[in-house]
Chimera marker file (.cmm) of the C-alpha trace (Angstrom):
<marker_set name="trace">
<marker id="1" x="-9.639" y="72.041" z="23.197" r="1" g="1" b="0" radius="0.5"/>
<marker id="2" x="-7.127" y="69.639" z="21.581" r="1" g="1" b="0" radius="0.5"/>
<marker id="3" x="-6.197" y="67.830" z="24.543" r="1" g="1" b="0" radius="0.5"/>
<marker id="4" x="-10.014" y="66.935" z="25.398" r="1" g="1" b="0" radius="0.5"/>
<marker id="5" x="-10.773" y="65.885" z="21.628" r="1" g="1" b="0" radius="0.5"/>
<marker id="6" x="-7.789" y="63.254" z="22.307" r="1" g="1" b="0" radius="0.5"/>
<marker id="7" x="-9.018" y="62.288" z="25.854" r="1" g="1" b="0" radius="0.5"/>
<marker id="8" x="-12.574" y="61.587" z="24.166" r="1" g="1" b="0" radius="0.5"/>
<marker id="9" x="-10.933" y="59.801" z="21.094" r="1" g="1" b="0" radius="0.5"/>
<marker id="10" x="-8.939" y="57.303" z="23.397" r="1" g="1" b="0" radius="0.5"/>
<marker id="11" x="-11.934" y="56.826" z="25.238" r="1" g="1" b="0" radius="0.5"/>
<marker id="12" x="-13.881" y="55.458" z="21.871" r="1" g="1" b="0" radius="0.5"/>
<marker id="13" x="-11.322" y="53.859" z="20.909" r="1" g="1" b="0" radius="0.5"/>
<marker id="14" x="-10.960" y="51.806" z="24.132" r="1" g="1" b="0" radius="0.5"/>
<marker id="15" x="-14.445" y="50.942" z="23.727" r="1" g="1" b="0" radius="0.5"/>
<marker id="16" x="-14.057" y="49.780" z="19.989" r="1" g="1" b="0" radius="0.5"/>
<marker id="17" x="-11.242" y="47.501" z="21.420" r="1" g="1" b="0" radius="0.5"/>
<marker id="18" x="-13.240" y="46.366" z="23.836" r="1" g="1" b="0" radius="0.5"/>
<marker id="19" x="-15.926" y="45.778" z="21.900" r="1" g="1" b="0" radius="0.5"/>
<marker id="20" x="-13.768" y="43.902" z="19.271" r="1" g="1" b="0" radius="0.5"/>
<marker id="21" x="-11.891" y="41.923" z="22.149" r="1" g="1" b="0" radius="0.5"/>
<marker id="22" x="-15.393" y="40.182" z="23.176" r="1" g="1" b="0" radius="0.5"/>
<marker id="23" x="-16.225" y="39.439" z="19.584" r="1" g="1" b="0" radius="0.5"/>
<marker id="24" x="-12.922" y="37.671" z="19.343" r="1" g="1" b="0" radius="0.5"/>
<marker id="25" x="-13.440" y="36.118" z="22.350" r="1" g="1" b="0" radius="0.5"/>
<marker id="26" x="-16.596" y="34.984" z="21.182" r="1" g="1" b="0" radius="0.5"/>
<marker id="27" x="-15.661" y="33.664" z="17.638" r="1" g="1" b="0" radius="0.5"/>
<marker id="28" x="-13.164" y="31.548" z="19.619" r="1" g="1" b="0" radius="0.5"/>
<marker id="29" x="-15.426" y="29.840" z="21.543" r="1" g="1" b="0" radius="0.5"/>
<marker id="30" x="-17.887" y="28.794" z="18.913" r="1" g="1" b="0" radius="0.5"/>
<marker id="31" x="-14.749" y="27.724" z="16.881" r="1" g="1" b="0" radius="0.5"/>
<marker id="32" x="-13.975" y="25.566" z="19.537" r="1" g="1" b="0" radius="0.5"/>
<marker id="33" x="-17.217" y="24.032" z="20.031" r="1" g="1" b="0" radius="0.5"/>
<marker id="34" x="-16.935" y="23.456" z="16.444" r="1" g="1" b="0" radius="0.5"/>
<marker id="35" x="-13.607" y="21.822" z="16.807" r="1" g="1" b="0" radius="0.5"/>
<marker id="36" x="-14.830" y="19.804" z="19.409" r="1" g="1" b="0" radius="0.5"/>
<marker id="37" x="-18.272" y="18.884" z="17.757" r="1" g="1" b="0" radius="0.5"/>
<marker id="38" x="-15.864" y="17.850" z="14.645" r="1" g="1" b="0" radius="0.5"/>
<marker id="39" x="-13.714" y="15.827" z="16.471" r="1" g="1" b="0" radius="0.5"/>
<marker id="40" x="-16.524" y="13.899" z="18.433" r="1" g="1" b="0" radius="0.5"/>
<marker id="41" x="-18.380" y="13.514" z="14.888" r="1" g="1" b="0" radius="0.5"/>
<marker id="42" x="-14.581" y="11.773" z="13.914" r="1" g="1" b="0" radius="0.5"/>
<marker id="43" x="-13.961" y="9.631" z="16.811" r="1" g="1" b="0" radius="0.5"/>
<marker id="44" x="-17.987" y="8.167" z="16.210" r="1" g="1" b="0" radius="0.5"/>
<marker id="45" x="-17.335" y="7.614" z="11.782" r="1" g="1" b="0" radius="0.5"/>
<marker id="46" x="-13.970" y="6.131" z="13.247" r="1" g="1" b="0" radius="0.5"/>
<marker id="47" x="-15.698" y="4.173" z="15.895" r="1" g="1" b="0" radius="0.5"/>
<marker id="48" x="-18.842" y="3.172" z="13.125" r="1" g="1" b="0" radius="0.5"/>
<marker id="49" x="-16.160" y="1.836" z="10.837" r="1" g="1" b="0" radius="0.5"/>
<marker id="50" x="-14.288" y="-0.320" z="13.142" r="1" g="1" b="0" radius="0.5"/>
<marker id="51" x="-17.358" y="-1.838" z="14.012" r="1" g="1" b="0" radius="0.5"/>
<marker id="52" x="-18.598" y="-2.054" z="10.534" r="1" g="1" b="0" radius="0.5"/>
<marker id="53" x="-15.355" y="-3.200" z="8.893" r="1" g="1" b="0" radius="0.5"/>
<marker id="54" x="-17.313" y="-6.509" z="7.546" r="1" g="1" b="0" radius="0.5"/>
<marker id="55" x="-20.104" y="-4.226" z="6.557" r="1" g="1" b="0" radius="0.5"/>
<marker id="56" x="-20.972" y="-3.694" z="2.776" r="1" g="1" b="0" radius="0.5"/>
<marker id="57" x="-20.326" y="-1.761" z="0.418" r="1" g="1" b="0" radius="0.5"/>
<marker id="58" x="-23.687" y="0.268" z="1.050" r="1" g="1" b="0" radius="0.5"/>
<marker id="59" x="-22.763" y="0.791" z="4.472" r="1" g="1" b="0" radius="0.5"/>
<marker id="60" x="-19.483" y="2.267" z="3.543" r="1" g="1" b="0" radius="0.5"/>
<marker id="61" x="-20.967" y="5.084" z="1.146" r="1" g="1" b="0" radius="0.5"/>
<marker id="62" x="-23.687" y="5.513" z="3.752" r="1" g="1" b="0" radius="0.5"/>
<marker id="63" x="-20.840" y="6.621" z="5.782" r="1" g="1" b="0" radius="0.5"/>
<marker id="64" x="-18.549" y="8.505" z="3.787" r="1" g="1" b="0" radius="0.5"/>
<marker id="65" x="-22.133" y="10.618" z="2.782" r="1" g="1" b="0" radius="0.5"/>
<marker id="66" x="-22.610" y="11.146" z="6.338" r="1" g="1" b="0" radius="0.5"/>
<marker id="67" x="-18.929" y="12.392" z="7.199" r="1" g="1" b="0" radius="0.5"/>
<marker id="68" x="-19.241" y="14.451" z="4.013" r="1" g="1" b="0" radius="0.5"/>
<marker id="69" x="-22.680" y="16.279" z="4.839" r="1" g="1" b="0" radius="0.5"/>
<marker id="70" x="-21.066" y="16.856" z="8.379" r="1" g="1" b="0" radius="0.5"/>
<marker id="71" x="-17.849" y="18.492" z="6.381" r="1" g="1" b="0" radius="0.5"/>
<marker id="72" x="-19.280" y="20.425" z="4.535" r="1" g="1" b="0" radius="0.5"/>
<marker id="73" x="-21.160" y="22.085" z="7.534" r="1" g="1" b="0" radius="0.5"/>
<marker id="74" x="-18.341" y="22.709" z="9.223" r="1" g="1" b="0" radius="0.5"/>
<marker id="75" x="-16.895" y="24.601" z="6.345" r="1" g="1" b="0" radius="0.5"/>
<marker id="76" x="-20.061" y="26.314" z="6.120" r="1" g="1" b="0" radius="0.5"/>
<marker id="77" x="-19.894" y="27.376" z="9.728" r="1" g="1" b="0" radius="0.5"/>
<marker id="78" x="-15.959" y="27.988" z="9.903" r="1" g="1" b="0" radius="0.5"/>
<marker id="79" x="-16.943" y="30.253" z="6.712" r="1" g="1" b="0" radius="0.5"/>
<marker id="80" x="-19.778" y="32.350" z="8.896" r="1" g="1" b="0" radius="0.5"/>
<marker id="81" x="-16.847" y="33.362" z="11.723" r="1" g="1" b="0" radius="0.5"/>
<marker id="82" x="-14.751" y="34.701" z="9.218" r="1" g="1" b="0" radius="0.5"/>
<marker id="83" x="-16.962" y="36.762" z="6.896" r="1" g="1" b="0" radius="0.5"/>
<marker id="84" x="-19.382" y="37.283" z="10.178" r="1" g="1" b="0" radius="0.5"/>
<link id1="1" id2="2" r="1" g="1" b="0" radius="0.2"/>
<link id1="2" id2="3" r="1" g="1" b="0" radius="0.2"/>
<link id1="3" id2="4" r="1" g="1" b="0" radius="0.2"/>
<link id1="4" id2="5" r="1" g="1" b="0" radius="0.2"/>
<link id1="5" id2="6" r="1" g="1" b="0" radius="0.2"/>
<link id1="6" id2="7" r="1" g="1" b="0" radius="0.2"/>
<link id1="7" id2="8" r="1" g="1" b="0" radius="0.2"/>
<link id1="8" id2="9" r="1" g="1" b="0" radius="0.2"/>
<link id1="9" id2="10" r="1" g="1" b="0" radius="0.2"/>
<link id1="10" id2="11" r="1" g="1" b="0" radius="0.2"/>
<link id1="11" id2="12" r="1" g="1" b="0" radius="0.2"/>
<link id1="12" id2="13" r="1" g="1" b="0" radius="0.2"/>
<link id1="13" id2="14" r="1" g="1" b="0" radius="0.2"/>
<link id1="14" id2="15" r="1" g="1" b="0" radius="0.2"/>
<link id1="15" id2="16" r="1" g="1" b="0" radius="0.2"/>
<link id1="16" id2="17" r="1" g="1" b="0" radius="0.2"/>
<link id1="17" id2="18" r="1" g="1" b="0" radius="0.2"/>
<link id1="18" id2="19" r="1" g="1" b="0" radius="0.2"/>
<link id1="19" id2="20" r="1" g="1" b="0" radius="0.2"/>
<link id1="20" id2="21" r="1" g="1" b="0" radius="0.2"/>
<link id1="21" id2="22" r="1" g="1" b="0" radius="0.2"/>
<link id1="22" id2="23" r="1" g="1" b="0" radius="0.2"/>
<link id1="23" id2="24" r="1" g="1" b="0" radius="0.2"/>
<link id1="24" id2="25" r="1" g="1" b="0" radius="0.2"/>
<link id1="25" id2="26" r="1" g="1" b="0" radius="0.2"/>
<link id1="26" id2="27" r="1" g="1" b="0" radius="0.2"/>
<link id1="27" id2="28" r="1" g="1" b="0" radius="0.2"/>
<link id1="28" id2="29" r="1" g="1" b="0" radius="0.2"/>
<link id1="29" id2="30" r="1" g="1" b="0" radius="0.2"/>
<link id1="30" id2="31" r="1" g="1" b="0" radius="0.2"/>
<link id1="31" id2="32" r="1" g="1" b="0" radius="0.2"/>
<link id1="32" id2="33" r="1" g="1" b="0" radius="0.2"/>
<link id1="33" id2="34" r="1" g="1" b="0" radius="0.2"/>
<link id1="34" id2="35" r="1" g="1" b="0" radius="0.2"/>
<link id1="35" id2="36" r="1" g="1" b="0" radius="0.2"/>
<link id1="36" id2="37" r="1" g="1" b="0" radius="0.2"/>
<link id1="37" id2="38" r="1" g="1" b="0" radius="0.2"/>
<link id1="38" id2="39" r="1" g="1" b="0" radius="0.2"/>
<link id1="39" id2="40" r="1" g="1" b="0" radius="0.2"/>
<link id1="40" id2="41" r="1" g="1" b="0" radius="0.2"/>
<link id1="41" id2="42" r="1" g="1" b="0" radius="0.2"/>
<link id1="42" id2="43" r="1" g="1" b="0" radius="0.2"/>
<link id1="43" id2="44" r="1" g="1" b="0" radius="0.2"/>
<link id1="44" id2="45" r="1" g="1" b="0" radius="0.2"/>
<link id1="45" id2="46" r="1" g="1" b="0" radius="0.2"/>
<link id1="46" id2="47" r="1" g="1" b="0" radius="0.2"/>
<link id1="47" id2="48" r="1" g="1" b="0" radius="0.2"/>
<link id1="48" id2="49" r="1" g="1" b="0" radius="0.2"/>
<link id1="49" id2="50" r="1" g="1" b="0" radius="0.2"/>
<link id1="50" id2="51" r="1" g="1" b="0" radius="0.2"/>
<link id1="51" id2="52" r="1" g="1" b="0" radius="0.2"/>
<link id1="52" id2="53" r="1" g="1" b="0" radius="0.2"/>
<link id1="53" id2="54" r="1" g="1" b="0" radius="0.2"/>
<link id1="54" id2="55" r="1" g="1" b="0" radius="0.2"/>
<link id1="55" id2="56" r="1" g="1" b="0" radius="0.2"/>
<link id1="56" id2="57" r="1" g="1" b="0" radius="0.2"/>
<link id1="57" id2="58" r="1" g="1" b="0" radius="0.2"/>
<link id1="58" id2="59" r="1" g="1" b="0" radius="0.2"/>
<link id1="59" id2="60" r="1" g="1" b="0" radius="0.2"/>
<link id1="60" id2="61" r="1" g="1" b="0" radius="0.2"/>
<link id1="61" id2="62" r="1" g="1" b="0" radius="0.2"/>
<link id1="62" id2="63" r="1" g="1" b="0" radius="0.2"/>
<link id1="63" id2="64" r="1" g="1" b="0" radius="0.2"/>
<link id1="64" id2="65" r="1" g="1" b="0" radius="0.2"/>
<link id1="65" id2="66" r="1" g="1" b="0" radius="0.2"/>
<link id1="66" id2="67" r="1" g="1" b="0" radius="0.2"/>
<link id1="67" id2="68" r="1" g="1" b="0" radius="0.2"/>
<link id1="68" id2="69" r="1" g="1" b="0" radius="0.2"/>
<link id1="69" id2="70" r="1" g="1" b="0" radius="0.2"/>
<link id1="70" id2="71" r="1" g="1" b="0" radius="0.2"/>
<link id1="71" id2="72" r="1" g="1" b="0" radius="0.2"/>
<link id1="72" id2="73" r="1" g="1" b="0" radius="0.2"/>
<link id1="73" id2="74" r="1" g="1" b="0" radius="0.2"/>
<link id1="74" id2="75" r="1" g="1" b="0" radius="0.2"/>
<link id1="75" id2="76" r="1" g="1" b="0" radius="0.2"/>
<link id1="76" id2="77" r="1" g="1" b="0" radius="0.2"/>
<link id1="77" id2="78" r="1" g="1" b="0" radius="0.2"/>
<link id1="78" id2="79" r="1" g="1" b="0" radius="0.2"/>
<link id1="79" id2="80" r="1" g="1" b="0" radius="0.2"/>
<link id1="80" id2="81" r="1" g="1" b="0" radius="0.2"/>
<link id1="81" id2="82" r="1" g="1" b="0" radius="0.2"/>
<link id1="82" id2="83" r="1" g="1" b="0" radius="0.2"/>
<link id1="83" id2="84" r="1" g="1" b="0" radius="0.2"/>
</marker_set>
């Protein structure tokens, strides 16, 4: 009777929060490896520049494209894990 019908409801929901623990579990790790990918891609522009600090002009909007494009992907993907 009622007692079974709540037995068999805390059973699905233990699976829905187990379910929904692994998916957070999940999201974190890709945002870390985005995180991480970020702050590699950071530490190289920062790296480029210092060695390109006599560089032109060119250079320097070659460089601000690339950190840009790379920006905007990462908004793109931080985007996907929240919608997703």
């Amino acid at each position: 009777g009622r007692v079974s019908e709540l037995v068999s409801a805390g059973e699905i929901l233990k699976g829905e929060r187990d379910a929904l623990l692994k998916l957070i579990q999940s999201m974190r790790r890709e945002y870390e490896a985005v995180q991480a990918a970020k702050c590699t891609q950071e530490d190289e522009m920062r790296a480029l520049k210092d060695r390109m600090m006599l560089g032109g002009a060119a250079r320097n909007r070659m460089l601000v494209k690339g950190g840009s494009a790379f920006n905007g992907l990462v908004r793109a993907m931080k985007q996907d894990l929240v919608e997703g």
